[in-house]
C-alpha positions in Angstrom: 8.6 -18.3 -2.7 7.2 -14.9 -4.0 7.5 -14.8 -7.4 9.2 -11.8 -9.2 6.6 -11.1 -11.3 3.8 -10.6 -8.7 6.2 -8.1 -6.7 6.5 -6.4 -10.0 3.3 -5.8 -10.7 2.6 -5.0 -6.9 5.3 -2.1 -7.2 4.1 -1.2 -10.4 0.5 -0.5 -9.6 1.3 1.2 -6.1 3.5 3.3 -8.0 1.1 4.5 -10.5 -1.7 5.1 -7.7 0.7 7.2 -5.9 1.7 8.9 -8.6 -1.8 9.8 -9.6 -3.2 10.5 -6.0 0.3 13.2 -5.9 -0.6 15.1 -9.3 -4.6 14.9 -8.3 -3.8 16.9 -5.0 -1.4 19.0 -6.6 -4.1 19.7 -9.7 -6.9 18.9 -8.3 -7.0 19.5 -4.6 -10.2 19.2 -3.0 -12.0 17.1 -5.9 -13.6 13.4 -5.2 -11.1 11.7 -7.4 -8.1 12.4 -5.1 -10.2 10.8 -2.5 -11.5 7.8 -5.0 -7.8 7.2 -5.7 -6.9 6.9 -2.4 -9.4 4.4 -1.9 -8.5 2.7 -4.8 -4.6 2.5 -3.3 -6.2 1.4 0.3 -8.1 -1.5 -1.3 -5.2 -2.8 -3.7 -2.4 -2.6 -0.2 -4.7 -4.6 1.8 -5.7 -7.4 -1.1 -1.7 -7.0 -1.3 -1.4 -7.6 2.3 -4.1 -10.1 2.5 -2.3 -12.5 -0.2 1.0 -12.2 1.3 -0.5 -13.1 4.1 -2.0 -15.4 3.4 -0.2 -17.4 0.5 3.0 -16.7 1.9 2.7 -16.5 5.5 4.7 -13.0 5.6 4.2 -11.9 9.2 4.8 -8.3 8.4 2.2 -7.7 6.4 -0.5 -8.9 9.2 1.0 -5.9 11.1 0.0 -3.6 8.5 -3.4 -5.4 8.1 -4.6 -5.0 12.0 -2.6 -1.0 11.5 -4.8 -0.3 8.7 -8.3 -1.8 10.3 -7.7 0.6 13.5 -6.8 3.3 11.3 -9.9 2.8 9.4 -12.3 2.8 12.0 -10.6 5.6 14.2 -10.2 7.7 10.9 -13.9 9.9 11.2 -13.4 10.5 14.3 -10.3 12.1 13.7 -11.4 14.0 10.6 -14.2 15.1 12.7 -11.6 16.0 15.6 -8.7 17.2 13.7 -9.7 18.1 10.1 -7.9 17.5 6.9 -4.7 17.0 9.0 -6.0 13.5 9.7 -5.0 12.4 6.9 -1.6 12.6 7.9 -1.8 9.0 9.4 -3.3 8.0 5.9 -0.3 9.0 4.1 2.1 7.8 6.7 1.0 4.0 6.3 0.8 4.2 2.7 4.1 5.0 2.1 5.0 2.7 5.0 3.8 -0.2 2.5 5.1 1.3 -0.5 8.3 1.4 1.1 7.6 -2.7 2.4 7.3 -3.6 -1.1 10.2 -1.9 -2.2 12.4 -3.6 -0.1 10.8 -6.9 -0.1 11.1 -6.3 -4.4 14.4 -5.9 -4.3 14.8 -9.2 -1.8 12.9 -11.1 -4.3 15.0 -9.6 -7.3 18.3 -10.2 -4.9 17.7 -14.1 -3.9 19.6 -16.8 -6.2 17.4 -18.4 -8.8 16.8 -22.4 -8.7 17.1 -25.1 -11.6 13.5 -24.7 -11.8 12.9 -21.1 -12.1 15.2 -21.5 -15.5 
């Protein structure tokens, strides 16, 4: 069973990166830290991915994994094809996850608690 705790601090820390990468664009549009941050929110979603995964078995996140690997390697071709407007896809599967963990949060935070979680 996923424990509470490690959804929380999963929702927790996607929510601060996404806050941050949001008031960097808005502040700071066109510097390298909205880009570092946006790195930094890939590589914690896919270490997230990679543990449920892994640990738990939870099928949904290998969907995301093999999502985000194409995206990665198809992603300077696009900018190259496209422009900024590639990053589009970007923010679409970021917020996909967000929105995973959300929901699976509040299934973790919804399930009945055993003798042995007291």
């Amino acid at each position: 069973m996923i424990s509470k705790f490690r959804m929380k601090i999963d929702l927790l820390g996607q929510g601060i990166l996404l806050i941050a990468i949001v008031l960097l664009a808005f502040f700071a549009s066109g510097k390298t830290w909205t880009n570092t941050m946006l790195v930094i929110l890939g590589v914690w979603q896919i270490a997230s991915a990679v543990h449920l995964f892994y640990v738990y078995q939870h099928i949904k996140r290998l969907n995301y994994i093999k999502t985000t690997i194409v995206l990665a390697v198809s992603l300077p071709i696009w900018i190259k094809l496209v422009g900024l407007l590639a990053y589009l896809p970007i923010t679409g599967i970021v917020l996909w996850y967000f929105w995973q963990t959300i929901a699976d949060t509040i299934k973790v935070y919804n399930r009945p608690r055993s003798f042995w979680d007291l």
